[in-house]
N, C-alpha and C positions, 0 to 999 in steps of 0.2 A: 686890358689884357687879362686873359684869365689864363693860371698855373693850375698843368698837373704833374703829376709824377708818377712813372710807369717805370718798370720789371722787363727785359730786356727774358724772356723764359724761352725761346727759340728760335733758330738760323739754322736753316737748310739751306746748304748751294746746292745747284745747278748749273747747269750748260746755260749761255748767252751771250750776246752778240753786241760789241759796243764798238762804232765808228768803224764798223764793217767784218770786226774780228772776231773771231771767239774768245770770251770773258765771263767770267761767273759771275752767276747770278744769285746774291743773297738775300732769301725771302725770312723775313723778321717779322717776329710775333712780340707784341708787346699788351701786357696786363695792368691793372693798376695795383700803385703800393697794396700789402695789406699786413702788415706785422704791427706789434707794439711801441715803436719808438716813439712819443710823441709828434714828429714833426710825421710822420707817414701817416698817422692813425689822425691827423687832422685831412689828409689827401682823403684817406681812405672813406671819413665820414661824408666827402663831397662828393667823393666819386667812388663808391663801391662795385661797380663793374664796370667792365667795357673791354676792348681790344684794339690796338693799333696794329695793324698789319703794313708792310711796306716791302718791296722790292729794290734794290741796289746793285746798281752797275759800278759805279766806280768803288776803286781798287781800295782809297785812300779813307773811304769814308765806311766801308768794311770795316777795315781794321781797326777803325775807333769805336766796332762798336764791340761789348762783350758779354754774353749771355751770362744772367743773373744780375746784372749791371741794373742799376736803377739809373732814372733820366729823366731830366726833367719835362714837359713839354706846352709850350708857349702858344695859347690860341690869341690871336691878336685879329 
């Protein structure tokens, strides 16, 4: 498994359709760590750039997410 750790920097909704309805649709920009804290600045030395981008329909998993938020993320 390899760990990284990403910066939750932007969510735009939109209009979208889920199991037939209309539902927002939250498109999510993610960056990698890059500050001073120790435990970041060892991500950051691994992974100095990049972007996750992702789109989300459901409601529930929205809400858990929150811009500026760091997170971890699991390549398995």
């Amino acid at each position: 498994m390899i760990r990284a750790k990403f910066r939750l920097t932007e969510q735009k909704n939109s209009a979208g359709w889920r199991d037939g309805k209309a539902a927002i649709l939250a498109s999510l920009l993610f960056v990698p760590v890059g500050d001073d804290t120790p435990e970041n600045k060892k991500f950051w030395d691994a992974t100095p750039s990049g972007r996750i981008e992702m789109d989300v329909l459901n409601p529930e998993a929205i809400e858990g997410f929150e811009v500026m938020k760091e997170y971890y993320v699991d390549f398995t």
